[in-house]
TIDRENGU-645341 format. One line per field, with one value per residue (C-alpha): residue number from 1; x, y, z. Coordinates in steps of 0.25 Angstrom, whole numbers. Example, Ala and Ser with C-alpha at 12.3 -4.5 7.8 and 13.67 -1.06 7.14 Angstrom:
REM TIDRENGU-645341
resi <- [1,2]
u <- [49,55]
v <- [-18,-4]
w <- [31,29]
//
This chain:
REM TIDRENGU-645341
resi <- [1,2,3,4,5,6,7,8,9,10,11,12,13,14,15,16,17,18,19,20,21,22,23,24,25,26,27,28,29,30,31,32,33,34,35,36,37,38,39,40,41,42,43,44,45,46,47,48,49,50,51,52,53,54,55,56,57,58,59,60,61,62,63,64,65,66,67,68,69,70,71,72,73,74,75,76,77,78,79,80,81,82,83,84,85,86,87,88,89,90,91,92,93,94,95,96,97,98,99,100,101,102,103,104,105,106,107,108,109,110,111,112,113,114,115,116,117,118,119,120,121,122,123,124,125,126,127,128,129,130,131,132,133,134,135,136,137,138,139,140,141,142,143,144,145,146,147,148,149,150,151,152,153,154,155,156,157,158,159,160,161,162,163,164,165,166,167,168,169,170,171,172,173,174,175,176,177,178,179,180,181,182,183,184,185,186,187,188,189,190,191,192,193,194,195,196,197,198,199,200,201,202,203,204,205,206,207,208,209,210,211,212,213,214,215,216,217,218,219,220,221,222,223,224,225,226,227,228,229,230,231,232,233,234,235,236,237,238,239,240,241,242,243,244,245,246,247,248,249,250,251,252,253,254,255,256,257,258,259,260,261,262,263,264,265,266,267,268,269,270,271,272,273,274,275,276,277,278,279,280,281,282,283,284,285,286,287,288,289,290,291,292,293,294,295,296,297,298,299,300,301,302,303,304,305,306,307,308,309,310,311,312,313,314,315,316,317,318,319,320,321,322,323,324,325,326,327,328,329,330,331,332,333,334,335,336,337,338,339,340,341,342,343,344,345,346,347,348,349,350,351,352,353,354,355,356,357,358,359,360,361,362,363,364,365,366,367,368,369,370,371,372,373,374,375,376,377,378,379,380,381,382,383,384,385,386,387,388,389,390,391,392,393,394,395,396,397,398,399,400,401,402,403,404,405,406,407,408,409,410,411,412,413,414,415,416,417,418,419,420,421,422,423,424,425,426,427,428,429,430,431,432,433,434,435,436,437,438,439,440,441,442,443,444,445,446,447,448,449,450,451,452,453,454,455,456,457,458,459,460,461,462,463,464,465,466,467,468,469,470,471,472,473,474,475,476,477,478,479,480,481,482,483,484,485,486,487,488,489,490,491,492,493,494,495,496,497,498,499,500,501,502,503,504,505,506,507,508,509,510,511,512,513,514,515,516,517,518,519,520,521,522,523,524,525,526,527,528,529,530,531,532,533,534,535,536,537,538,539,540,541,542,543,544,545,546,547,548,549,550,551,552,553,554,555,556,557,558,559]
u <- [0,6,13,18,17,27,22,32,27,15,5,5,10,25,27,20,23,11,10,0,-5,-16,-31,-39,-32,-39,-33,-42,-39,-46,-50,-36,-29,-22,-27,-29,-14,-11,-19,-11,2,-1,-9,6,16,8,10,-2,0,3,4,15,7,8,21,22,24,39,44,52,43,35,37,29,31,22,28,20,20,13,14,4,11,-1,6,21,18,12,25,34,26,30,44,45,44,42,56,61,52,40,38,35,40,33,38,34,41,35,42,38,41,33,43,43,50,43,51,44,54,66,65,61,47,38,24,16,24,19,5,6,11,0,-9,-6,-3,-13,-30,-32,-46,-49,-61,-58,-60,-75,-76,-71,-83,-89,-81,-87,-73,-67,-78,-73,-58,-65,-73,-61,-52,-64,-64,-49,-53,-37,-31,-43,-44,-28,-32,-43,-37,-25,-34,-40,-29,-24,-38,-36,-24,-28,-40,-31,-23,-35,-39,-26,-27,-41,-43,-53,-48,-47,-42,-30,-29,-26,-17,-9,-8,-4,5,12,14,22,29,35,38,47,54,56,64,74,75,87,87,94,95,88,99,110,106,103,118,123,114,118,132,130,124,136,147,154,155,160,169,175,179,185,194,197,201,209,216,220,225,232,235,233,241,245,248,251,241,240,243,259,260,259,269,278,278,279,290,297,294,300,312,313,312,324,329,317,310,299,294,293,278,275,279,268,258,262,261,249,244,246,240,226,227,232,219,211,214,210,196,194,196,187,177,178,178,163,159,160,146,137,128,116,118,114,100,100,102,91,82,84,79,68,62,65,57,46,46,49,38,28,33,42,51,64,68,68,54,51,57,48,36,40,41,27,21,26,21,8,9,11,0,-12,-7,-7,-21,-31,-24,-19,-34,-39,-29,-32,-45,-44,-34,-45,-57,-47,-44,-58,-62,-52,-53,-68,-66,-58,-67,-80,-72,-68,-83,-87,-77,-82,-95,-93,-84,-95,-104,-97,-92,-106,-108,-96,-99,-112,-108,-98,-109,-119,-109,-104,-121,-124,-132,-143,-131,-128,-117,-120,-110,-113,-106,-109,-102,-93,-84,-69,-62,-49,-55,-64,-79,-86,-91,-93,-101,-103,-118,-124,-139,-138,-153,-159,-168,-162,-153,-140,-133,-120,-112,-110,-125,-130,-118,-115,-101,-104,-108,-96,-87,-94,-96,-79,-76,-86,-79,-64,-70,-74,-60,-51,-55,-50,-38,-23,-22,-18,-19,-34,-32,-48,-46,-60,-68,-78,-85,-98,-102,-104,-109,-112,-108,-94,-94,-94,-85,-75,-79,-76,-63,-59,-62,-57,-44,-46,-53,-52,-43,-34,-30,-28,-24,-35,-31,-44,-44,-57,-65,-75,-71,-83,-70,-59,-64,-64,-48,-38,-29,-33,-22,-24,-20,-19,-15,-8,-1,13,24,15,14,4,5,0,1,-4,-5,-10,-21,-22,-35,-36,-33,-40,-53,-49,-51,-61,-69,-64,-69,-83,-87,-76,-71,-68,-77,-80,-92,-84,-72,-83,-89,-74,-71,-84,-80,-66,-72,-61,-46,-42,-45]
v <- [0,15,17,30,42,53,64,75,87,81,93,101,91,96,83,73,60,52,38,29,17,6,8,19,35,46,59,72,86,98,98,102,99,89,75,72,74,62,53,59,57,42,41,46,36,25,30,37,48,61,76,86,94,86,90,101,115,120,103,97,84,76,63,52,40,28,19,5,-4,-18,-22,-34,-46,-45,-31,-37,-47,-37,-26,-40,-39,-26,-29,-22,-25,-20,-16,-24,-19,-22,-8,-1,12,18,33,42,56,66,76,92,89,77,66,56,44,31,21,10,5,14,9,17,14,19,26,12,5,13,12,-1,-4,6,-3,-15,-3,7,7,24,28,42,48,46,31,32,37,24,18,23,15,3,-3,0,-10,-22,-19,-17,-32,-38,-32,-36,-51,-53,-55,-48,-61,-67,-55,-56,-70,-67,-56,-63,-73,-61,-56,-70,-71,-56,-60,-69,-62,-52,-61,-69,-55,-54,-67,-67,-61,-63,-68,-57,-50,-61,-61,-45,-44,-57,-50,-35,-43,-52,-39,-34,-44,-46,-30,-31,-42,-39,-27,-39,-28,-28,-21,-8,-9,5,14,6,10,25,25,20,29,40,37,35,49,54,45,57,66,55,50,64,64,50,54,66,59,47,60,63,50,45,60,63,70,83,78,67,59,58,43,47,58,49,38,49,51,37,36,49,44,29,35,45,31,27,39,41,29,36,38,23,25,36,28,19,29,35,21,17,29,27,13,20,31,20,12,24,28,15,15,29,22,10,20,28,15,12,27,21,14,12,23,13,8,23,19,6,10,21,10,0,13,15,0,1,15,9,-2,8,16,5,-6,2,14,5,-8,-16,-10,-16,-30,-31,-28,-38,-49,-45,-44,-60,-62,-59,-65,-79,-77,-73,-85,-93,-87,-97,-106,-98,-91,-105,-106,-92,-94,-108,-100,-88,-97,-101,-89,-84,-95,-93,-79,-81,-91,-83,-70,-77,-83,-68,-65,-74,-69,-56,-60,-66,-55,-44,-51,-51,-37,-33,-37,-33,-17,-19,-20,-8,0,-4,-1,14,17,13,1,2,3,-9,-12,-20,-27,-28,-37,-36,-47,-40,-48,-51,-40,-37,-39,-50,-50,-42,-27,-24,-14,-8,-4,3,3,15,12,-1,-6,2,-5,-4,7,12,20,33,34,32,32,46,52,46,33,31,34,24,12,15,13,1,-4,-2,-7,-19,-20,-18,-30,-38,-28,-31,-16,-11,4,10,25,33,47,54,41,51,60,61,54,58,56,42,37,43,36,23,25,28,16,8,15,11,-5,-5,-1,-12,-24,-36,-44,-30,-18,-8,6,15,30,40,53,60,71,65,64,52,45,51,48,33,33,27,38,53,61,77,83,99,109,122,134,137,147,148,133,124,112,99,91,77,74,63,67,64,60,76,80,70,76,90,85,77,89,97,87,87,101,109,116,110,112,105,98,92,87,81,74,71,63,54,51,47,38,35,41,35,30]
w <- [0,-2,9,7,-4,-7,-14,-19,-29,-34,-34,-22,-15,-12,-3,4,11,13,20,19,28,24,26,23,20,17,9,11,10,3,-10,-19,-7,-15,-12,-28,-28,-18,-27,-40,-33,-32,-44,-49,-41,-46,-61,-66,-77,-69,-74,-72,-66,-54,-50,-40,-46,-45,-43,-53,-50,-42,-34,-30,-22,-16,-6,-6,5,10,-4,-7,-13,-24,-26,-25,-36,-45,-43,-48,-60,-65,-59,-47,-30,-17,-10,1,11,2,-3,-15,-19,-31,-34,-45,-51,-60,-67,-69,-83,-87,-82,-71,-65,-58,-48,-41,-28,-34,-48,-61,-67,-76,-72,-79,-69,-58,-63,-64,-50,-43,-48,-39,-28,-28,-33,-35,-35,-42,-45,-59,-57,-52,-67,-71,-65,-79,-87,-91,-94,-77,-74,-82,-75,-59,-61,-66,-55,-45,-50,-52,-66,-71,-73,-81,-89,-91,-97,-105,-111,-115,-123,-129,-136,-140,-148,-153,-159,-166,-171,-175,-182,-189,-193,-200,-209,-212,-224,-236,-248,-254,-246,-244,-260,-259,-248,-254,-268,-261,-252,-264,-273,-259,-256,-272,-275,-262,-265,-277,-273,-266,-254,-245,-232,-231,-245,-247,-237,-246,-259,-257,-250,-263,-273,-265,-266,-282,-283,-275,-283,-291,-277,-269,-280,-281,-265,-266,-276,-270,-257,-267,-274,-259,-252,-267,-274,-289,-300,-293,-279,-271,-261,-246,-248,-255,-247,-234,-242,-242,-228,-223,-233,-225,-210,-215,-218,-206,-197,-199,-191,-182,-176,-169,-186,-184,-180,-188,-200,-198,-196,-208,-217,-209,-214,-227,-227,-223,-234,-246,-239,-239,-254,-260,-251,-259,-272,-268,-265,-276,-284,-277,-284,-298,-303,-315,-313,-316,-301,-295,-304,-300,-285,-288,-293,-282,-272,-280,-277,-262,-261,-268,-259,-245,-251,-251,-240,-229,-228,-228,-236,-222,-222,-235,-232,-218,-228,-236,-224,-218,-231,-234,-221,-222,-236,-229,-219,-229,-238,-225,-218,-222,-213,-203,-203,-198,-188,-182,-182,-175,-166,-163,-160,-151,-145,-144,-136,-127,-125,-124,-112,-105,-108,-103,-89,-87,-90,-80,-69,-71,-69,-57,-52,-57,-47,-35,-39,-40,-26,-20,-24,-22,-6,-9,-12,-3,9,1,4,-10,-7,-18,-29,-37,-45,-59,-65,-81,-91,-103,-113,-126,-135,-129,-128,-121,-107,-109,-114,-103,-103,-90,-81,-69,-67,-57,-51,-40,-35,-32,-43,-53,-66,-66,-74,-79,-68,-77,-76,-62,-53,-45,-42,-27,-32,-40,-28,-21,-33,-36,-20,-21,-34,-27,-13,-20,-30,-18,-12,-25,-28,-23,-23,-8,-9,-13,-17,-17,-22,-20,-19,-11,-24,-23,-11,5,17,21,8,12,24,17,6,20,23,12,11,24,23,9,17,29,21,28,19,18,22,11,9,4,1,0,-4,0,3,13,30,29,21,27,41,37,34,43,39,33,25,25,11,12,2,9,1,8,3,-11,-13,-12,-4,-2,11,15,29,38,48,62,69,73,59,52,61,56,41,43,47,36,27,34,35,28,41,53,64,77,71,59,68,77,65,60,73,72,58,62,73,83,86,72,61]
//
């Protein structure tokens, strides 16, 4: 469970160090006093998509980071996974850095990680519950994903699915072969007349950047010609002057004779001669090359030609010869398989009936799962509801059967009849902002029972709804928290005392404007505080009469 957050820069939030324990905490504060901020800090060190706006004004970046403790084995198993574990005190540390300028870092126990990590991690660590998600109530396809998390149904839809899109491969393949006979007769003549002007050409790879290196050598023959001979004239001389070549003999002829007198020439003798070696190399490699210049001007046509067919080609099959030849493979390819497809369309579609059946199997085993967990589903918010003072609302479960899709063969709804005797509707038609607080908790009440998910985060769970209708949404904050098989950590911002009263713990979070700044502090109440806020919360000023009522709200010396 989150043992501890640190918050640094985020908002208005300078610094804030806040520990949490298990059970039930509330978050309260006035309204822009900067509670959405806490839920945005950890909606960001568990990976969500976050703004640069969220980085404190004048910081160069903002800084999250979420100890987790207690760590389930369940939760362990599903860290191994993604390739990560708990330290060696069983802890997770899971931090997050967001830049001013768009850029950001993640790090999961001291190792870098990515932000889809991160989400991927706060899954099995943390279920955040926005007001946004009771708008998600609305969409019919939400509903399918809470039955299947109700009834355990992940694996078997993993199973299904995977038969799925064996049998949509093959479809898709069967689609490919099975063509008319006409149609096969004009794709084998278009595919024959491809095939023959491309081998025809007797393509080579790289053949094209070849052939332009030698025309455009041929175009510049005479100029380069003229250069060679001018550096020949140099190294080996003409009629006027002696070369660089005699000019060197010369001088290994001179230092030779100086040897005999001066040893230490002995080396610069050889440098000399070897000298000489490269030049009298050098000179006939220039009249090798200058040899190369002189062709049958009918191979610059011939080269120009060659060029010609392979543009032709490029124009038609690829922009470079090795795109031509690939063209050439895949057309014979599929050459083959069309001349082969009455046989091969037997066989697909012996394979297909296969994979339908399969897939239908495993489809209607899921349908039946979900039909069983639907029912007992039903039943199970139905309680929910009845003890959140909505006991003449029922929850319908629809299903509807479509054809196999990706997640089986089931279209499934939540209706709603909010009055005894009346049918059971859509939620978008008949169900109140209140209500929808109260179904959602109902639905995550019921959920949390069958999640592995230790921390439960409720951001505003409360709109629309007050009074006694409060006090049992308190309620059934608290036990979710202290269930018999568990104890959990639920987190609960709000803005109702009838909630907050019911919290093991409270946190005060308050906004103050020092030295021209604004700031944001979170601070854990005492039984004396906690009073104090509650009876802000109750009558908006705290009086005598509000703290009274706060003190029979919080019952005892603690809660």
């Amino acid at each position: 469970m989150l043992d501890c957050l640190h918050i640094e820069n985020i908002a208005v939030i300078e610094r804030a160090d806040i520990r949490f324990t298990a059970g039930f905490t509330a978050l309260t504060g006035e309204t822009g006093a900067g509670k959405s901020i806490i839920i945005d800090a950890i909606n960001a060190v568990l990976g969500e998509r976050t703004r640069r706006d969220l980085v404190r004004t004048g910081s160069d970046a903002a800084h999250v980071t979420a100890l987790f403790s207690e760590l389930s084995p369940y939760v362990t198993a599903q860290l191994e996974t993604l390739g990560f574990s708990p330290d060696e005190d069983g802890n997770l540390l899971i931090g997050r850095t967001i830049s001013a300028e768009g850029k950001g870092s993640c790090s999961v126990n001291g190792r870098p990680a990515t932000a889809a990590l991160l989400r991927e991690i706060g899954k099995v660590l943390v279920d955040l519950h926005g007001q946004h998600e009771n708008q998600a109530l609305f969409s019919v396809d939400s509903h399918l994903a809470y039955l299947d998390r109700f009834g355990e149904l992940t694996e078997q839809r993993e199973r299904y699915a995977a038969a799925y899109r064996e049998w949509r491969q093959i479809v898709a393949e069967l689609d490919r072969v099975d063509l008319d006979e006409s149609e096969k007769a004009r794709k084998l003549d278009i595919l024959s007349f491809q095939i023959d002007e491309i081998e025809a050409a007797n393509l080579n790879a790289g053949e094209e950047e070849e052939l332009i290196a030698k025309r455009d050598l041929f175009r510049n023959a005479e100029k380069v010609a003229s250069q060679l001979n001018a550096a020949n004239a140099l190294l080996l001389g003409d009629e006027d002057s002696d070369g660089a070549v005699s000019m060197v003999e010369q001088a290994v002829t001179s230092v030779r004779h100086a040897t005999r007198y001066l040893e230490k020439a002995e080396s610069l003798s050889e440098q000399l001669q070897n000298a000489l070696y490269e030049l009298q190399a050098a000179a006939e490699d220039l009249q090798d090359m200058t040899d190369l210049l002189e062709f049958d001007p009918r191979e610059l046509d011939e080269v120009e030609n060659r060029l010609e067919v392979i543009r032709r080609l490029t124009s038609k099959y690829g922009a470079t010869t090795a795109d031509v030849l690939a063209f050439l493979e895949n057309a014979k390819a599929e050459y083959r398989q069309i001349e082969l497809s009455d046989e091969q369309l037997k066989q697909l579609t012996e394979r297909e009936r296969t994979a339908f059946a399969a897939a239908q199997l495993k489809a209607d085993a899921l349908t039946n799962a979900r039909l069983l967990a639907a029912e007992n589903f039903a039943k199970a918010v139905k309680e929910q509801l009845t003890f959140l003072d909505m006991p003449n609302v029922t929850l319908t479960i629809d299903r509807q059967p479509i054809a196999l899709g990706v997640n089986g063969a089931d279209k499934i709804e939540f209706l709603l009849s909010a009055n005894a005797g009346e049918l059971p509707k859509p939620l978008a038609r008949i169900a109140s902002g209140g209500e929808l607080s109260r179904i959602m908790l109902a639905i995550k009440s019921v959920l949390a029972d069958a999640d592995e998910v230790d921390t439960l985060i409720f951001d505003e769970i409360d709109t629309g709804i007050s009074g006694r209708a409060a006090l049992k949404v308190g309620a059934r904050l608290r036990q979710t928290a202290d269930t018999a098989n568990r104890c959990r950590q639920v987190l609960c911002v709000t803005h109702l005392a009838q909630i907050a009263a019911q919290a093991n713990e409270h946190f005060l979070i308050e906004k103050s404007v020092r030295d021209g700044r604004t700031y944001t502090d979170v601070t854990m109440l005492s039984r004396a505080a906690r009073e104090q806020e509650l009876a802000r919360i109750i009558g908006g000023e705290v009086t005598e009469a509000a703290i009274q009522a706060a003190k029979e709200m919080l019952g005892g010396e603690s809660k």
